[in-house]
N, C-alpha and C positions, 0 to 999 in steps of 0.2 A: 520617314523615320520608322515604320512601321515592322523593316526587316532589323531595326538594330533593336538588342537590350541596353537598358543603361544601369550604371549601378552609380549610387550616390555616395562617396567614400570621406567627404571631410576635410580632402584635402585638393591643393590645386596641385593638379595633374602634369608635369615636364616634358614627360617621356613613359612613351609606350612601345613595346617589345613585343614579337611574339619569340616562342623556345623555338629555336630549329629544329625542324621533323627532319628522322633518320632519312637517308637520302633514298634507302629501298623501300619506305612507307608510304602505306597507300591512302593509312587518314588523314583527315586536317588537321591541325595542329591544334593542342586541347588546353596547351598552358602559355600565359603573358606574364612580364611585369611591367613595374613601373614604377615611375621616381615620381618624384615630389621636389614644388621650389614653395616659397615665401610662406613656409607654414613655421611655426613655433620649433618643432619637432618635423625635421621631412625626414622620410623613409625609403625604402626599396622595397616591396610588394611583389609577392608572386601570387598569381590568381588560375583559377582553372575556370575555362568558358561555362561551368554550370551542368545542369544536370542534362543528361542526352537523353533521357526518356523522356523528358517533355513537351510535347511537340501540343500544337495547336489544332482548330478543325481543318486548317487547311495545311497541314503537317509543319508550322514554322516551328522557329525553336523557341522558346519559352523562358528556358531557364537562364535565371540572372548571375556574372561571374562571382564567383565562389573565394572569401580571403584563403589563401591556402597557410604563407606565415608572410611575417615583415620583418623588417631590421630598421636601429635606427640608423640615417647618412648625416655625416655632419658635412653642414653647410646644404648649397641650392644642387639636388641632381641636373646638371647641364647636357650630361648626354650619356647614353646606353647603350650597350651593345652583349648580347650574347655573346662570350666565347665557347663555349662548347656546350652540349646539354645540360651543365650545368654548374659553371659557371656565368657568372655576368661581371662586366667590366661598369664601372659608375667612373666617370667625370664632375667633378666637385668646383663648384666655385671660391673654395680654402686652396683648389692648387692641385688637390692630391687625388691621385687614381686609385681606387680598390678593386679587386677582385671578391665579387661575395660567392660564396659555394652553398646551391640548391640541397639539403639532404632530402632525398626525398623518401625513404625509409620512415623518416619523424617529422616530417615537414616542416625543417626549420632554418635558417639560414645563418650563414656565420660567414666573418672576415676570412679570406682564405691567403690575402695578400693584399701590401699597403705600399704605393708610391708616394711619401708624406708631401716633400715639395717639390712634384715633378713642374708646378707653374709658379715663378715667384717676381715678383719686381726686386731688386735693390736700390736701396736709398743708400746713394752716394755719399752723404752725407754721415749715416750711421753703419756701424757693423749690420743692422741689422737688414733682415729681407722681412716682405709681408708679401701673403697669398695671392697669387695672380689667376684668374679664375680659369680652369682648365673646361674649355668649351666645346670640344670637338673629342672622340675617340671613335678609333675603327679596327675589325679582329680580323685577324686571318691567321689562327691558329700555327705556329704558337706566337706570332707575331702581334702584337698592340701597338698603335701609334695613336700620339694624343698631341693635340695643339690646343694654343691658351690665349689668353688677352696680352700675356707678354710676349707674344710673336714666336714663340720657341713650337721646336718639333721633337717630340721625342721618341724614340723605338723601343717598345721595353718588348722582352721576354717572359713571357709565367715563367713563376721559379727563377729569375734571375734577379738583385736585388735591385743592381745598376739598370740604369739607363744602357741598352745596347750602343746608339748612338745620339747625340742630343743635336739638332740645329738650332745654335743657341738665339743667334739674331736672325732668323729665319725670314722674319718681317718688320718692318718697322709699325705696323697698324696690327690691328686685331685682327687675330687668325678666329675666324669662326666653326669650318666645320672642317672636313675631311673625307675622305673614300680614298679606298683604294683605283689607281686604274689595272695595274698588273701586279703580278706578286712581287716585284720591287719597285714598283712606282705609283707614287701618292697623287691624288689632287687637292689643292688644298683653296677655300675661299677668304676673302678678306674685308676690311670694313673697307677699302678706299673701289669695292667694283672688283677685282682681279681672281683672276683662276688662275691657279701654278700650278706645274705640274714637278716632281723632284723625283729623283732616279736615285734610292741609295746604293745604288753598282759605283756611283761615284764621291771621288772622296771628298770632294769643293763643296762648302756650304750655297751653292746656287742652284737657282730650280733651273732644269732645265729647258722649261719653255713659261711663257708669261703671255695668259689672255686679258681682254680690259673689256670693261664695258667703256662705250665711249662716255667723253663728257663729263657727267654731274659726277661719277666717282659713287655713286651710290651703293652702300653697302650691299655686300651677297651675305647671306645669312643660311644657306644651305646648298646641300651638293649630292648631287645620285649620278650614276651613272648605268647605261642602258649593258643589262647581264650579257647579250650577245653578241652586241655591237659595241664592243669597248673605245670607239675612238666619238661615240655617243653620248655627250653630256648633258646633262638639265641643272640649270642652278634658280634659285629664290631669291629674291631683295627686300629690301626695305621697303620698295615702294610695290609691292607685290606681283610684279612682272613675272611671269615665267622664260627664260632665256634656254635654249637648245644651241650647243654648240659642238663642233665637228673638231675634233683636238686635231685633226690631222692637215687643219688647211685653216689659214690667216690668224687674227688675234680677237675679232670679233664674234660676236653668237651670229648664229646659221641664220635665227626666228627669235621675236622680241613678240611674245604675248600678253597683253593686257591678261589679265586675273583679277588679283584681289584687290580688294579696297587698302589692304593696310600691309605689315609685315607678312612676307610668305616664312613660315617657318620650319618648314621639312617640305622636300619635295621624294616621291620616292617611285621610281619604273614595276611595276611588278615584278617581281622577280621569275619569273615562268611565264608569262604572258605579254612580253614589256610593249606590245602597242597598248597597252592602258597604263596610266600613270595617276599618277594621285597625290594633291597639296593640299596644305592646310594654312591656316591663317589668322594673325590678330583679329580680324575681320569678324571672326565665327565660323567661319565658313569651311570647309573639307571639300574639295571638288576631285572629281573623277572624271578624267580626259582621255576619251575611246577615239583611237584613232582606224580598231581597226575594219576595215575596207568593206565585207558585206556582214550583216549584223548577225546574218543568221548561217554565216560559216563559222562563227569561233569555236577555236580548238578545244577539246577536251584536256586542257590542263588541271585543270583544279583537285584534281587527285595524287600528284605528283610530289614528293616531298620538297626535295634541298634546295634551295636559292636559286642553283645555275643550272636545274631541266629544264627542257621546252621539249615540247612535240610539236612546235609550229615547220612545217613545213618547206621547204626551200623559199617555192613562189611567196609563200606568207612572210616569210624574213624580207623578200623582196619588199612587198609594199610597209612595213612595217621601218624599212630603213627611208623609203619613198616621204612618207608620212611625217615621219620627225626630221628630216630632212631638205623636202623639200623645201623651194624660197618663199612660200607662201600657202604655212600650213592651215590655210584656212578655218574658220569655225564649221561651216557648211561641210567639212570633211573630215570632222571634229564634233563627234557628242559631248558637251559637259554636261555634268550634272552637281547641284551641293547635295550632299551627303546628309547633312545636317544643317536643315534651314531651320529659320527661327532660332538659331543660338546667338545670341549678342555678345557672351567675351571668348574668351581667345580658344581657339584649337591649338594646343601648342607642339601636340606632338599624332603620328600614325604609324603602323605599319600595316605592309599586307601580305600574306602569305597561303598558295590555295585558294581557296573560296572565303576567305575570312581576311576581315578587318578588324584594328582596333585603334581610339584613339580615346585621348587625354584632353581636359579642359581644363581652362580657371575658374567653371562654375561647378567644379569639385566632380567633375563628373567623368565616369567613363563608358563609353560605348562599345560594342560587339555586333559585329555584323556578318552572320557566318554563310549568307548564301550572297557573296557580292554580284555575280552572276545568273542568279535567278532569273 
């Protein structure tokens, strides 16, 4: 723990962000937020990593993340997403998706746009609807899609008021999380085990393809997919398995890994380096899964801004697809490491970008960890 700061905020932790660095910048990334579930009052929080001049005797960084402003969120932040430098997209468990807008001029945040009942049940019974919790969103400027407990898929636009397009019975179980695979096609996880995949080029409410986990049906509770290798997916469960699957061949996962003890709850590929990957967990635990090949060849990414550079190398692509692919991605070929040992409740949320990490707990805490690679 020695490379992370942590800062003690008050509140239990959902979802942690970093801002996307411009794609032609050369530094790390300087600002995070974060939502909040089960407090009185939950918020959305923007933070700066802290002061840069403070380094240590052996030059680490020192300084602890900095409140920069907040807002209140009504209801539990369930999931977050940057859309542009500066906006962020929040998932609410009322149903409703907002857009909040960064000023950074006055460091303050405001509602920039509101989906009030983008997730709702109806009772048959009554006129009335009640809030179905919207669990999942994901950005691809100017595009948003957002899935919820009531199975629905939605497509919204910034600046549009409507729903682009809605899949209303999309599921019959709860949609959990989301990704994109291509700029028109979604993946999408569910509580009965299943990956979907849906094309909206088409107009039929079906996905177009359907993977399962075999068996117990055990909930997937999260979803990434590998930046360069798109037909490369990792998902999380209930019972903390890490699952690698190949969208482009059968309906099962490729490699079924033991993990964690308890719920996995974000699994996430690096985004510029994706033979490392990183999950978190009810467990406590944050693990980081180096797959790649000799230790002391890793690329000099970490300097790199936007999400989808790499300077890994052809042959490196190569063993990097070898690795999460092969049928037997052994431990022995495979560094883990926890991130954060001796935490006893929940990691619930991370992201990574560059050289830097950051992640959320329910012992109010947050962490920063700006030389992952050291």
């Amino acid at each position: 723990m020695e490379d992370f700061s942590a800062k003690f905020v008050s509140q239990k932790i959902s979802k942690t962000r970093w801002r996307p660095v411009p794609a032609a910048a050369l530094q790390p990334p300087e600002l995070f937020a974060t939502g909040s579930w089960d407090n009185e009052e939950n918020k959305i929080s923007v933070w700066s990593v802290g002061d840069f001049g403070s380094l240590g005797p052996n030059g680490e960084y020192q300084g602890e993340p900095q409140l920069l402003c907040d807002i209140r969120h009504h209801g539990d932040v369930m999931d977050m997403q940057f859309f542009d430098q500066e906006r962020i997209v929040a998932a609410s468990s009322t149903g409703s998706v907002t857009i909040f807008r960064h000023h950074q001029n006055n460091q303050t945040l405001s509602v920039n746009q509101r989906w009030e009942r983008a997730h709702y049940h109806v009772d048959p019974d009554t006129p009335f609807y009640g809030g179905a919790s919207c669990t999942g969103v994901i950005c691809n400027n100017p595009e948003i899609v957002t899935v919820g407990e009531d199975g629905r898929i939605n497509l919204f636009r910034a600046d549009h008021r409507e729903a682009v397009r809605t899949i209303e019975n999309a599921d019959s179980s709860t949609l959990h999380a989301v990704t994109f695979l291509r700029t028109t096609e979604i993946l999408t996880v569910n509580s009965i085990g299943q990956l979907k995949i849906w094309d909206f080029r088409q107009q039929r409410n079906e996905p177009s393809q359907i993977f399962s986990l075999t068996g117990d049906r055990i909930p997937l509770h999260c979803v990434d997919r590998h930046p360069n290798q798109q037909h490369i997916v990792a998902t999380g469960g209930q019972d903390g398995m890490l699952s690698i699957w190949d969208v482009r061949q059968g309906s099962m996962p490729v490699s079924l890994l033991n993990a964690h003890e308890a719920e996995m709850w974000e699994v996430h590929f690096h985004p510029s380096n994706p033979d490392h990957l990183f999950t978190c967990s009810e467990d406590g635990s944050l693990w980081h899964w180096d797959t790649s090949t000799d230790v002391s060849e890793k690329p000099s990414f970490f300097h790199q801004g936007g999400r989808s550079t790499t300077l890994l190398s052809h042959t490196a692509n190569q063993s990097v697809i070898s690795a999460w692919l092969s049928n037997n991605p052994t431990k022995d070929r495979m560094e883990i490491t926890n991130l954060v040992p001796n935490q006893t409740l929940s990691v619930n949320s991370l992201d990574v970008l560059g050289p830097c990490l950051v992640c959320g707990t329910d012992a109010e805490a947050i962490y920063v960890n700006r030389h992952l690679f050291a």
